[in-house]
C-alpha positions as CSV (number, residue, x, y, z in Angstrom):
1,X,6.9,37.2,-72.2
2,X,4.1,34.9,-72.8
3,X,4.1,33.0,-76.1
4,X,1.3,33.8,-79.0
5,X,-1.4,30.7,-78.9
6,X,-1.1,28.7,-82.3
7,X,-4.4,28.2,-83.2
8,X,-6.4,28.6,-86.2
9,X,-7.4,32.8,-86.5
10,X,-4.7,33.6,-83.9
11,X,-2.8,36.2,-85.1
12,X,1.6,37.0,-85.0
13,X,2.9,39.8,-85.7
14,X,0.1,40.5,-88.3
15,X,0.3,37.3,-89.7
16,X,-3.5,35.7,-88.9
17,X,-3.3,31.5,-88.8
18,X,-5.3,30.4,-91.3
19,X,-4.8,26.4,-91.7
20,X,-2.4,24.4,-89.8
21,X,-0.9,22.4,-92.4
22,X,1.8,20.1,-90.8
23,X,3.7,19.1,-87.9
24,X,7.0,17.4,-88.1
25,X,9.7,16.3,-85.8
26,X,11.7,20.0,-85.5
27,X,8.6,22.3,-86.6
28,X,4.9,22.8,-87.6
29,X,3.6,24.5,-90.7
30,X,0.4,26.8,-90.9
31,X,-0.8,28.5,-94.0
32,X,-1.0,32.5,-92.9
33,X,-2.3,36.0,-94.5
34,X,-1.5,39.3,-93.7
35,X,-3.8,42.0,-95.6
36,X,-0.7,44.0,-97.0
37,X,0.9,40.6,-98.5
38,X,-1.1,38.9,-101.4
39,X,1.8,36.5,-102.2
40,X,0.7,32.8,-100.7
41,X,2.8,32.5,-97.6
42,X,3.6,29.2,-94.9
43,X,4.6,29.9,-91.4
44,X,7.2,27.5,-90.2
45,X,7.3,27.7,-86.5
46,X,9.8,25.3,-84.3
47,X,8.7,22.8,-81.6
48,X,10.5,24.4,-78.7
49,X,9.4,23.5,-75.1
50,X,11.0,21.2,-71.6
51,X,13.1,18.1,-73.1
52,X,13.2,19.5,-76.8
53,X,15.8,18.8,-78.9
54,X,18.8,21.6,-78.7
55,X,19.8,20.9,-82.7
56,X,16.1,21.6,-83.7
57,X,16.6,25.4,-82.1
58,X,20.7,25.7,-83.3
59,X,18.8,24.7,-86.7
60,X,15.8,26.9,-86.9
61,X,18.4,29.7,-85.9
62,X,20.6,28.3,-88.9
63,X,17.4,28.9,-91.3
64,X,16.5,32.1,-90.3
65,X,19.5,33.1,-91.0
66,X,20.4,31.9,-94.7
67,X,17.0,32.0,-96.0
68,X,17.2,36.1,-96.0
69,X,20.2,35.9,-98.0
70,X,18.4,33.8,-100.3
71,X,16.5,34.8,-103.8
72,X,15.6,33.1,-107.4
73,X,13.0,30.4,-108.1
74,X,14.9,27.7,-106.7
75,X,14.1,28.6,-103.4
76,X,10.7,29.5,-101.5
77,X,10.9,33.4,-101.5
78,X,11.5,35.0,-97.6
79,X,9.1,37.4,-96.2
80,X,9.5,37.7,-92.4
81,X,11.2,36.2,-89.2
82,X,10.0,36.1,-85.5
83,X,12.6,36.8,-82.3
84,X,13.5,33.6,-80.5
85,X,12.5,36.3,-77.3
86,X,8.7,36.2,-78.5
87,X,7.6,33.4,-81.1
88,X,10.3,32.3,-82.7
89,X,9.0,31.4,-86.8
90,X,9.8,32.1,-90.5
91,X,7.3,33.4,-93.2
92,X,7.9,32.4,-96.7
93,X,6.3,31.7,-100.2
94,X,3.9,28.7,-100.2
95,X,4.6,26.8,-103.5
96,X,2.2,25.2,-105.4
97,X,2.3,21.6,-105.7
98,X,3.9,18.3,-103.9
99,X,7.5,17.5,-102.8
100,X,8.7,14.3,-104.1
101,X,8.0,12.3,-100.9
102,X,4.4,10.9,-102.8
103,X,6.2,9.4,-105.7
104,X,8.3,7.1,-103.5
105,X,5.6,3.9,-103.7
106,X,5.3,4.4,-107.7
107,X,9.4,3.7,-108.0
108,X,11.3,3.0,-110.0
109,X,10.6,5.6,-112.1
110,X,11.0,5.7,-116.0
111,X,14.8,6.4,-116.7
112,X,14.3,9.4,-118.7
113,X,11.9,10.9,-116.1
114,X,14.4,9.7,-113.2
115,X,17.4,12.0,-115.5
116,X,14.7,15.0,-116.0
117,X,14.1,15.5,-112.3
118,X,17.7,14.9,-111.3
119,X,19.1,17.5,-113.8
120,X,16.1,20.2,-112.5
121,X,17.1,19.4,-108.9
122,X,21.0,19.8,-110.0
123,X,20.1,22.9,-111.4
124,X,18.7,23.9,-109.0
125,X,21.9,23.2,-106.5
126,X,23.8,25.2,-109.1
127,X,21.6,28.5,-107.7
128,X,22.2,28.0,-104.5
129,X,25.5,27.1,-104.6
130,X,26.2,30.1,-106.5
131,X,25.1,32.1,-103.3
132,X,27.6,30.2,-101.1
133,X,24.8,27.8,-99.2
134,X,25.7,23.8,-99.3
135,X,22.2,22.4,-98.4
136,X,23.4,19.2,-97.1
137,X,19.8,17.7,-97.1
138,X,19.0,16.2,-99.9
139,X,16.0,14.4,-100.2
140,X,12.7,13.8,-102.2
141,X,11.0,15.5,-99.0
142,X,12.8,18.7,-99.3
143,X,12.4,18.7,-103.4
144,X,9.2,20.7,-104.8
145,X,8.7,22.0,-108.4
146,X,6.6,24.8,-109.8
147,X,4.3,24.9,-111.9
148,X,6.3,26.5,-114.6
149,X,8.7,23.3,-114.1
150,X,11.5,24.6,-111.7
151,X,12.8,22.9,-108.9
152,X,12.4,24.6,-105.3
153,X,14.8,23.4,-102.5
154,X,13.4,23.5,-99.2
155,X,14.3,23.4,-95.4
156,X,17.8,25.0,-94.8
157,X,18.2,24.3,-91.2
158,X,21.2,21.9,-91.9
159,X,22.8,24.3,-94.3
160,X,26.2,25.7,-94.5
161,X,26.7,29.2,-95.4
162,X,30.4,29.6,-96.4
163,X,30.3,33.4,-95.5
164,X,28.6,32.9,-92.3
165,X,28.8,31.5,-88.6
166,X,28.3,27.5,-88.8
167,X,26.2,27.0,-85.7
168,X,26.1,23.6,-86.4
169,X,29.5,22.9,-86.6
170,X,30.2,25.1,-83.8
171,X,27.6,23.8,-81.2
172,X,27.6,19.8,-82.3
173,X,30.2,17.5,-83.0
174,X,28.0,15.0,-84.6
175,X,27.0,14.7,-88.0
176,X,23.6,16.1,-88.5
177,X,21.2,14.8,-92.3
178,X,19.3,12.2,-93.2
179,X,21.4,8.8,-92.9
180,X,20.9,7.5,-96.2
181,X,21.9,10.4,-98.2
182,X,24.5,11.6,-96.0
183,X,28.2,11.7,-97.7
184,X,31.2,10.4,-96.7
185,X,32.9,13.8,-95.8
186,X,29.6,15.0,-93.8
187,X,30.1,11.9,-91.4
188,X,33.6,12.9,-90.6
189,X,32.9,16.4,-90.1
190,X,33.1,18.3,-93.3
191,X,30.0,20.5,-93.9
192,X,31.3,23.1,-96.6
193,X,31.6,21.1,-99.6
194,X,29.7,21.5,-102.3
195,X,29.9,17.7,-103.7
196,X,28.2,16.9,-100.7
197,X,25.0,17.7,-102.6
198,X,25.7,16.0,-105.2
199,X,26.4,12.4,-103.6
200,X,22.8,13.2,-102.2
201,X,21.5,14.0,-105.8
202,X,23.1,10.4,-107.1
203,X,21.4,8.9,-104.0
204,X,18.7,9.8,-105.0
205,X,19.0,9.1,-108.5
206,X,19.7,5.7,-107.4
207,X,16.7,5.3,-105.6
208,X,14.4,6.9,-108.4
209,X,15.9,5.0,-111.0
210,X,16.3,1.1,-109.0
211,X,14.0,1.3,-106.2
212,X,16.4,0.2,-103.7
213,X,18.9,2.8,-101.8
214,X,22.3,2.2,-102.6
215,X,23.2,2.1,-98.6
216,X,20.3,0.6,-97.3
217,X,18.1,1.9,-95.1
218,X,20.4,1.7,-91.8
219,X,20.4,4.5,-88.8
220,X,23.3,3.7,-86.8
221,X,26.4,5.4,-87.3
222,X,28.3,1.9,-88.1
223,X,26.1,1.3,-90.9
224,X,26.7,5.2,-91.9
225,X,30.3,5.0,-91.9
226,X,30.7,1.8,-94.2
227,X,29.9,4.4,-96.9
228,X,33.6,4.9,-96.8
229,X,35.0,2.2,-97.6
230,X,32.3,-0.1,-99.7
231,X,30.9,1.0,-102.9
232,X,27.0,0.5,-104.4
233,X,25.5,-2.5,-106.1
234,X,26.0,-1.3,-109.8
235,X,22.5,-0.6,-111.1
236,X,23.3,-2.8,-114.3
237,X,23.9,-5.5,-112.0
238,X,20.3,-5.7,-111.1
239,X,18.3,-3.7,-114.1
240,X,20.2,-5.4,-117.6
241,X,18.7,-2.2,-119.5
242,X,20.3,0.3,-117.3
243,X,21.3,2.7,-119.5
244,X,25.0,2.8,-119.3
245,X,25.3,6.8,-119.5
246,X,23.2,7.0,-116.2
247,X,25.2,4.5,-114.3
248,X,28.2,6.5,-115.5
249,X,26.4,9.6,-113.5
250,X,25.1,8.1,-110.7
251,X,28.2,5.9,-109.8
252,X,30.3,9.2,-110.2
253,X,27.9,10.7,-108.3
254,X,28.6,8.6,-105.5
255,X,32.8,7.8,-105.5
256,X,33.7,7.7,-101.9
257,X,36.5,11.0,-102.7
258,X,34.6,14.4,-103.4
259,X,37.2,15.2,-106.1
260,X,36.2,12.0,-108.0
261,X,32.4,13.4,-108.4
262,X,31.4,16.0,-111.0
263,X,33.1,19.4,-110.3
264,X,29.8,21.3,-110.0
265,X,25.7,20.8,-110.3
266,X,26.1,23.0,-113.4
267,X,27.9,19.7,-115.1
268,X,26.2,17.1,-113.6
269,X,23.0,18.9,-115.0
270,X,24.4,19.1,-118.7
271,X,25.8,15.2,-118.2
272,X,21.7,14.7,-117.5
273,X,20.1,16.8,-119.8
274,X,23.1,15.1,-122.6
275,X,22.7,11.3,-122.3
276,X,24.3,11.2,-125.7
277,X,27.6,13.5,-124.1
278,X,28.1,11.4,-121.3
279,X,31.7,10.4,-121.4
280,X,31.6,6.5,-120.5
281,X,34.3,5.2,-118.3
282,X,34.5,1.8,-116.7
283,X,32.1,3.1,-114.2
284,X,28.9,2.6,-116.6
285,X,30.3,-1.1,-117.6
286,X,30.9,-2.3,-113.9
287,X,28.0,-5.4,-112.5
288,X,30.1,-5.8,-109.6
289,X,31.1,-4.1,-106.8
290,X,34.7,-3.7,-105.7
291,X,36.5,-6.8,-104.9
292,X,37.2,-6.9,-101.3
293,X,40.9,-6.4,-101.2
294,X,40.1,-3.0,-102.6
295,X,37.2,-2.4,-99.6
296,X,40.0,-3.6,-96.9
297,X,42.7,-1.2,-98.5
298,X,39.8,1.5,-98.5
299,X,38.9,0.7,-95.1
300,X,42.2,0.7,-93.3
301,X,44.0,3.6,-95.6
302,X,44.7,6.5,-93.3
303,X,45.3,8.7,-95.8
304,X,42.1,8.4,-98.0
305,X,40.4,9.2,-94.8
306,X,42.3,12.4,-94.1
307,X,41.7,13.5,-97.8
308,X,38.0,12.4,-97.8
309,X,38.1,14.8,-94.3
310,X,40.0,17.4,-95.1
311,X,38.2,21.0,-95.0
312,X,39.1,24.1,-96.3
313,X,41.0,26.6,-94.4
314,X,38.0,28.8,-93.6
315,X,36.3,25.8,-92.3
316,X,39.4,24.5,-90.1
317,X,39.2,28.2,-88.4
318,X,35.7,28.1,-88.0
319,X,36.0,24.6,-86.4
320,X,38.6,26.0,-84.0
321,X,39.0,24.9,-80.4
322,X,36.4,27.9,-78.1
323,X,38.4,30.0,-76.1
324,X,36.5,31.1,-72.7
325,X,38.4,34.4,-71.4
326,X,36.6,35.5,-67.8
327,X,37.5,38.9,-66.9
328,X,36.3,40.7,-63.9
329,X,34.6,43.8,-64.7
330,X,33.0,45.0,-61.1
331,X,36.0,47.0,-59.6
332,X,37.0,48.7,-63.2
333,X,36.0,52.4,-64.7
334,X,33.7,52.9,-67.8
335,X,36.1,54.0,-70.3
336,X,38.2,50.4,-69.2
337,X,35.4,48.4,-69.7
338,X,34.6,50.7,-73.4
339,X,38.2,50.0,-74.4
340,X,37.9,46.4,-73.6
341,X,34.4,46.6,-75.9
342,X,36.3,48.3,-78.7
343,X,39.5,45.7,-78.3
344,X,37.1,42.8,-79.1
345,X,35.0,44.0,-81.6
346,X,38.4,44.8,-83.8
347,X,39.5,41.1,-83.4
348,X,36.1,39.9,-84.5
349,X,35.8,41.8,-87.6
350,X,39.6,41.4,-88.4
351,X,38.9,37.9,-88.9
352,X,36.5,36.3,-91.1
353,X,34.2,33.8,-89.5
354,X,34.8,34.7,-85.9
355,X,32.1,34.7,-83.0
356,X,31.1,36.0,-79.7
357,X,29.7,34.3,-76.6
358,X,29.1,35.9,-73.7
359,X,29.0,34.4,-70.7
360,X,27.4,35.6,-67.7
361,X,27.2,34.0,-63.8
């Protein structure tokens, strides 16, 4: 079937192509009306064509998905999805307003500004996580707010919906996010945990608050993985009036073990939006980093690895080795092959998380 021409007054599906807005590396953005729909609405529609990237489709499908399942302010509200078959795209809410991508030359920003949009932005992880979606890329680019003051998280196409198929995980067995917000447990494979978002959110926080990323701006996966064993400059060490109640935060924010970082957005927003209820450990004193017998002990301690790594039981299932089973079908009757239907469809929905492939010759 031939593909819908993307072009401005072109129309999909009802949706007519008003403005074309934006083109990234995955997908391009158009503003779009439909006369039954007065709600402002964006149509996000993937780059898919000869040598393009198979994660960019695997992610758009990942989207399309979760954003359905999706509702509150903290995320741009759904309103239609197009078959892969046709023209692939997803229609959704346009938001008023800018992500956080301009502010980025005007760092650092003012401390209290810098724990007002971090504890908006944890809030508004605390929604989603609430609906059982880790995001897993956070980043000022993917960060809007409204204009009643709310923060909007945007682009789900790395997500992990812990009540649905990981696609991801499934088709890829490289990390997938933006390398300097990426935490330690998404480079070894871990895409269900919750605190992943929040060592994203003290990334960030870093960044906002000193103007310098706490790993550096480095792409390969060598520079990635020193995240686990070598800690961050302590903000103190290079701003003398960091406040010690936000180094507190964004040092916990950003301990190498998930269990050592707040328990949930919902407290790292209160810790935020409390300054004066921060409990200070040694963290918000510290203007060195870790001496580097600890980093060696860090870097060559098994264990730490495997409890940095170690998933959840769902997630160890759903990372399970694929099982191909071929079975020839040509010479059989109908009511085998319906019994052989029926056979599979009970071990699917006996077990949570299971999928189907079907391969064909």
């Amino acid at each position: 079937m031939v593909r819908p021409t993307l072009e401005p007054g072109s129309t999909i599906d009802g949706f007519r192509l008003e403005e074309f807005v934006h083109q990234g590396g995955m997908a391009t953005l158009w503003r779009v009306s439909r006369d039954d729909v007065t709600l402002p609405m964006l149509m996000k529609v993937p780059i898919i064509g000869e040598g393009a990237d198979p994660a960019a489709i695997v992610s758009f499908e990942m989207e399309q998905m979760i954003m359905p399942r999706l509702e509150g302010v903290h995320v741009p509200k759904f309103i239609a999805a197009g078959d892969f078959a046709v023209q692939p795209y997803i229609v959704m809410e346009r938001i008023a307003g800018k992500t956080l991508l301009p502010r980025l030359p005007k760092l650092p920003l003012p401390y209290a500004e810098v724990a007002e949009i971090g504890a908006k932005v944890a809030t508004a992880l605390c929604a989603l996580h609430r609906q059982h979606v880790v995001h897993l890329d956070i980043k000022p680019s993917n960060i809007m707010f409204r204009p009643t003051g709310e923060a909007v998280l945007l682009d789900f196409g790395l997500s992990h919906h812990n009540q649905m198929p990981d696609l991801m995980q499934a088709e890829f067995r490289v990390p997938f996010g933006t390398a300097p917000y990426m935490s330690p447990e998404q480079l070894l494979g871990v895409r269900s945990n919750t605190r992943s978002d929040l060592f994203a959110l003290g990334v960030l926080l870093y960044f906002f608050s000193t103007g310098v990323r706490p790993f550096g701006e480095s792409e390969t996966m060598y520079g990635m993985r020193r995240r686990l064993w070598r800690d961050p400059v302590p903000p103190r060490s290079m701003k003398p009036d960091y406040p010690a109640w936000l180094q507190e935060i964004v040092l916990r924010c950003l301990e190498i073990e998930p269990a050592w970082r707040h328990p949930t957005a919902a407290q790292l927003a209160f810790d935020l939006s409390h300054p004066d209820q921060v409990k200070l450990t040694q963290r918000s004193e510290r203007l060195k980093r870790d001496p580097l017998s600890t980093v060696l002990r860090r870097r060559f301690n098994k264990e730490l690895v495997r409890s940095i790594a170690e998933p959840p039981p769902a997630a160890q299932l759903a990372s399970a080795p694929i099982v191909a089973v071929a079975i020839d079908l040509a010479a059989e009757s109908k009511s085998i092959n319906d019994e052989l239907r029926v056979a599979a469809g009970r071990i699917l929905t006996g077990r949570a998380r299971r999928m189907s492939s079907c391969l064909t010759t």
